[in-house]
N, C-alpha and C positions, 0 to 999 in steps of 0.2 A: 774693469768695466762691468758694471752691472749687465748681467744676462736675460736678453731681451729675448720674446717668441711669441710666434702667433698662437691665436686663441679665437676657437670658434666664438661666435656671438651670443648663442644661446648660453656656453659656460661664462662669457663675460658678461651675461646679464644675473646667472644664478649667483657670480662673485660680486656681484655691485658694481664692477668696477671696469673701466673700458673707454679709450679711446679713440680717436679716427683725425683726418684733416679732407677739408676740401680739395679736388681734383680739377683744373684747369683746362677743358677741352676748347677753346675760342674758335679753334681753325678747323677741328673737325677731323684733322687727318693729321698724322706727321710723316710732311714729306719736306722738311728745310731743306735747302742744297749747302754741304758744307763747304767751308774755305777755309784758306788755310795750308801749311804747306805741307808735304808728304810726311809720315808717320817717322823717318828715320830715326828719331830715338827713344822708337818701340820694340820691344820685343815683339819680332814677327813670328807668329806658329807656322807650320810648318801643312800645306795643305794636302799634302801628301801620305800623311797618317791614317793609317787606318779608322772605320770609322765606331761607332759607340752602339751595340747592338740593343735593343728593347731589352729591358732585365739586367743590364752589364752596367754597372756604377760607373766605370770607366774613368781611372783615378788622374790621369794625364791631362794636364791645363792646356793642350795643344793636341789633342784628340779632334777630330768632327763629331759634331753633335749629329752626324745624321741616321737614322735607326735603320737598322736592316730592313724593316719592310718598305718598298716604293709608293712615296706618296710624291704630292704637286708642289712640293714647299722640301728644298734642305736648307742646313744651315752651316756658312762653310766659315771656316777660321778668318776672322779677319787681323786682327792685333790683341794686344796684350796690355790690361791695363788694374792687375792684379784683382783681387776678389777682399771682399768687404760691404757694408752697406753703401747701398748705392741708391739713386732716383734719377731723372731728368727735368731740367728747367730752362728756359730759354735755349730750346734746341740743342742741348748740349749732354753733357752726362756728368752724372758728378759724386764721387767716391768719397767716402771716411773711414778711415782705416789709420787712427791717431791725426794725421791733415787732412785738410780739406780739398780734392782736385780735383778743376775740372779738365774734360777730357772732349775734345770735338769726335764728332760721329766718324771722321778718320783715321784717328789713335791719334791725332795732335796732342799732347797735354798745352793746356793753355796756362792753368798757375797752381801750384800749391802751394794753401796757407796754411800757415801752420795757427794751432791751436794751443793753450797753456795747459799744461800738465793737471789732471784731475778735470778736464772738462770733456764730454763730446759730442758730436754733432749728431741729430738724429736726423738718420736718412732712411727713407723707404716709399717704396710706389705702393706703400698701404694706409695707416691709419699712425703713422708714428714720425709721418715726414713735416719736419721743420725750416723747409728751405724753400725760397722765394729768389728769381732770377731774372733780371730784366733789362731793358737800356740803362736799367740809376745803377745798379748797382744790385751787388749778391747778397740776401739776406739768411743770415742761420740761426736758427736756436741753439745752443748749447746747454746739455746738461750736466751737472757735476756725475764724476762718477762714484764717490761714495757717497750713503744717506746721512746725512744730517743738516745743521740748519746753515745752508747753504744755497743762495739762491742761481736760478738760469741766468745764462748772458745772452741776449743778441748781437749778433756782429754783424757789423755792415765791412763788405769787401770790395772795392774797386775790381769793376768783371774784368777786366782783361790784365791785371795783371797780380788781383789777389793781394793787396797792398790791403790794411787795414784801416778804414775811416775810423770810426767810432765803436765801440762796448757799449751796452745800454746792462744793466746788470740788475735784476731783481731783487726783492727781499730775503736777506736771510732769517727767514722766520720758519721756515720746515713747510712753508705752504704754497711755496713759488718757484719750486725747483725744476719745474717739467717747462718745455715750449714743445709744444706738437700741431701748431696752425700759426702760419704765417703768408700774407700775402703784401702786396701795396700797391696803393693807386694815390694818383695828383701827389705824388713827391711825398706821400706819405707810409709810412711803412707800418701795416697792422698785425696784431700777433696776440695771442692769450697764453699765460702761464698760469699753473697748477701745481697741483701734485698727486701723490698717488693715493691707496689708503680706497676708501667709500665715499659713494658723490655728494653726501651731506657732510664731508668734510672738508667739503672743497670752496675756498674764494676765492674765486678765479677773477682775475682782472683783464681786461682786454683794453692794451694801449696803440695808440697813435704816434707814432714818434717821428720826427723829419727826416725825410730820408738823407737831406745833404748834413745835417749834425747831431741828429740820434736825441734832439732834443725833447722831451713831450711833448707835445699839443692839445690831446681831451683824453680821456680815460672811459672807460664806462666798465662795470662791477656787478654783473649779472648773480643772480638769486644761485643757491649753493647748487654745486653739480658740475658733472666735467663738459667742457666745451672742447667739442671736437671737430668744428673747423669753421670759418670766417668766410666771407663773400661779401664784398665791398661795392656797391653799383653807385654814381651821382652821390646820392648824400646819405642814401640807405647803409646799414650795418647788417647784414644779417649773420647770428649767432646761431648756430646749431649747439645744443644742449642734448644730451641721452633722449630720444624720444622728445622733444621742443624745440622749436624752431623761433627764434627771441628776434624783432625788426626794432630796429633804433634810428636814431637819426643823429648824424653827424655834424658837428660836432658838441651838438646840444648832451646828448646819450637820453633823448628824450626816448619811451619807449613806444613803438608806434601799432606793434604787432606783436603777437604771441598767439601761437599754433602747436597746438600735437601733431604728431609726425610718427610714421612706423619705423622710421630709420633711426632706431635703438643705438647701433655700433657701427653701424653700415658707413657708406661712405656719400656724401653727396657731391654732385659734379656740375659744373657749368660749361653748357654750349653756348657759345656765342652770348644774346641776350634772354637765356634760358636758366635755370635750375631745374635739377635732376633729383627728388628726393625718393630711395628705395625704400622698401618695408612690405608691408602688407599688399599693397597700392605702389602703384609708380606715380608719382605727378610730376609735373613739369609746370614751374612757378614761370612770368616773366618777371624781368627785371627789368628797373631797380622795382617796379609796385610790389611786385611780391602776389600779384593776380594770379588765379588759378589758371592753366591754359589748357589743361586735360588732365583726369585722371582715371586709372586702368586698374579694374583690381588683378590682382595675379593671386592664382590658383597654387603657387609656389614660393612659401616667404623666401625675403631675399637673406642671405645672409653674408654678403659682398657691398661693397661702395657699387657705383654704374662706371660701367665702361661707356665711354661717348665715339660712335663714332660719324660717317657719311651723311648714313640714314637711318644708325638706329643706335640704340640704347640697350646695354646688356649687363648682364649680371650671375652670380651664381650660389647653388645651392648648397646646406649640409648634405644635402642624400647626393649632391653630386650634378646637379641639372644646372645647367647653361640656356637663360632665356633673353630671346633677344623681343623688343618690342619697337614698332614706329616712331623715330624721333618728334614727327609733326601730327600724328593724332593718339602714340599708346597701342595700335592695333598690333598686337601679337604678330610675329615673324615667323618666330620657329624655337623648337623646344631640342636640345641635345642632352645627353647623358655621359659623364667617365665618370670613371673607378677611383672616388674619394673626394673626400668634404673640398668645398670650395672656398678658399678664404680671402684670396686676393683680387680686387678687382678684377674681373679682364682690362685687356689693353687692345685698343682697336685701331690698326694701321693698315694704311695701305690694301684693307679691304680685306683682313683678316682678322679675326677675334681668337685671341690668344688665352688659355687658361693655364691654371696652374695647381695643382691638386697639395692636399695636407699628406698626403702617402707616396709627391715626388713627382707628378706626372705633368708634362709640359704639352698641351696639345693646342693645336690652329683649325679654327673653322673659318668655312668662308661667309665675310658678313651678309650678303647676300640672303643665302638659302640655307647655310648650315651642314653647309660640306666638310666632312672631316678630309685635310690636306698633310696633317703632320701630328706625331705623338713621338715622346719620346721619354724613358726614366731616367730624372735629373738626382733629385734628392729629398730626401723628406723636409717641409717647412721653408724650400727655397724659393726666392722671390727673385723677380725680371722686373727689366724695361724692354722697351722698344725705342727706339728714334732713329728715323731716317734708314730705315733699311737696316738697323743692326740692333742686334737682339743679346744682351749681356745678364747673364744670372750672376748671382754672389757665389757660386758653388766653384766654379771655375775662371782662373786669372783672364780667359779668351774671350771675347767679343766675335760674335759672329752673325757674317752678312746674311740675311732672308735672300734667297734665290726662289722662284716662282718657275719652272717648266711651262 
């Protein structure tokens, strides 16, 4: 499998080259309640183990993640559902690690599908996630794993039981090999592929395909450069390109808008009937017009996607700062500082803002005021979710429940 890592945004702007996807925040919170029946054929950790001190790697998949020092936030063993690239989608969790599985917020596994040899699925709660999940059905990007001219697949999966509908399978031309933005709306499933290389090499095509038979329906073929994530509202297409933001209309591909953007590699998110665009400036679009509805300069470029969460909006720095601003007018909240580049989104739940440092460090503020609740050292370049109360990194096979004192 080709060897994949994060990459600050300024060297992914000095390399040319850089990708991201759209973040899906609708509800504002993840608080699903799961269902489903007890975890019995999971491996259960052991919550009795000692715990993982600040500085201590701590090599045991069945360790507490909670640091020696006392804070308002541990995090205790809940189950076991191995370590590998991971994201969430339709309330759920979901693993690649050769299949595809997903996994309820209880340790249920729900299905896994398997995948063909030389293919894999790109998962991550950063800028490389190709996975879409909803009442129609599971959608995945697939990429080959060795380069040549070999194009991506889409698969459509039946959610509850991971059965395989349809393949939708790219060009093999050496220029269609990536999917890293996938969403769908009205039974439609929309997605862009690319490839790697520099942005004027790139002809990215962004299709439409039926969700119930993988068939096409319109296409549309935006001007050279990587497309790093889609936002679909009524009849609007919106196309995020490196620094551009491209509005089309469906299913014409008529093109209706074109904007600059400071969100280079960043990540863009949608609340509810909002867009989230980082950079230089924070703005917040509505949807589907695509109207300005405020925008804020910040004093600290962004170099993260936006965390969406209650009541605010946040994001974080290369020197390391964590800002959060007003979801409904922009107005600054509060500014925090740790020890090392910030690459990954925050994650905002249940009324904490979660970061994650390039030198390993996991820490929780409260969304609120900016209370630091919880720190702890995970591993260099490791990436989280959150959902529903349980918090899983790729560094360790254990999922573990947020407690709050």
């Amino acid at each position: 499998m080709r060897g994949e890592r994060l990459w600050s945004r300024r060297r992914l702007v000095s390399a040319c080259a850089g990708l991201t996807t759209v973040a899906s925040a609708g509800c504002l919170r993840l608080t699903d309640d799961p269902t489903g029946t007890d975890a019995t054929d999971q491996e259960q950790p052991d919550p009795t183990e000692s715990a993982v001190p600040v500085g201590d790697g701590g090599d045991s998949d069945t360790a507490s993640a909670t640091p020696a020092t006392d804070f308002d936030v541990e995090l205790v063993p809940a189950w076991s559902a191995g370590s590998g690239s991971l994201t969430v989608a339709d309330g759920d969790f979901f693993f690649s690690v050769g299949d595809l599985r997903r996994v309820r917020p209880d340790g249920t596994t729900v299905f896994e599908a398997a995948l063909p040899d030389g293919y894999f699925a790109s998962l991550s709660p950063t800028f490389r996630n190709a996975l879409h999940a909803d009442d129609s059905g599971v959608y995945a990007g697939a990429s080959p794993t060795d380069d040549g001219d070999i194009g991506a697949r889409l698969y459509a999966f039946d959610p509850d039981s991971g059965a395989e509908r349809w393949m939708y399978e790219e060009p093999a031309d050496g220029l269609h090999d990536e999917i890293r933005a996938v969403t769908a709306v009205d039974n439609t499933v929309v997605y862009a592929s690319q490839s790697s290389g520099s942005g004027d090499e790139q002809e990215p095509i962004v299709r439409g395909l039926d969700a119930a038979s993988g068939d096409e329906r319109w296409r549309i073929e935006p001007p050279a450069g990587f497309v790093n994530g889609i936002v679909v509202r009524g009849d609007r297409v919106f196309v995020h390109r490196t620094f551009e933001l491209l509005v089309y209309r469906r299913p014409s591909g008529e093109l209706l808008n074109e904007q600059r953007t400071g969100a280079g590699f960043t990540r863009l998110a949608t609340a509810g009937d909002t867009l989230v665009i980082p950079g230089d400036s924070i703005r917040a679009l509505a949807l589907p017009s695509g109207d300005e509805r405020w925008s804020t300069p910040v004093d600290r470029e962004a170099n993260t996607g936006v965390g969406v969460g209650q009541r605010g909006v946040f994001f974080g720095t290369e020197a390391g700062y964590v800002l959060g601003y007003d979801g409904e007018t922009g107005e600054k909240l509060w500014e925090e500082r740790v020890a090392g580049v910030v690459e990954q989104p925050p994650i905002v739940a249940d009324g904490l803002v979660w970061v994650a440092t390039e030198r390993g460090d996991l820490s929780a503020f409260t969304e609120a005021d900016g209370d630091l609740v919880y720190r702890e050292e995970v591993a260099s370049g490791f990436e989280f979710v959150v959902q529903s109360g349980i918090l899983k990194h790729d560094e360790r096979d254990t999922a573990y429940e947020i407690r709050r004192s």
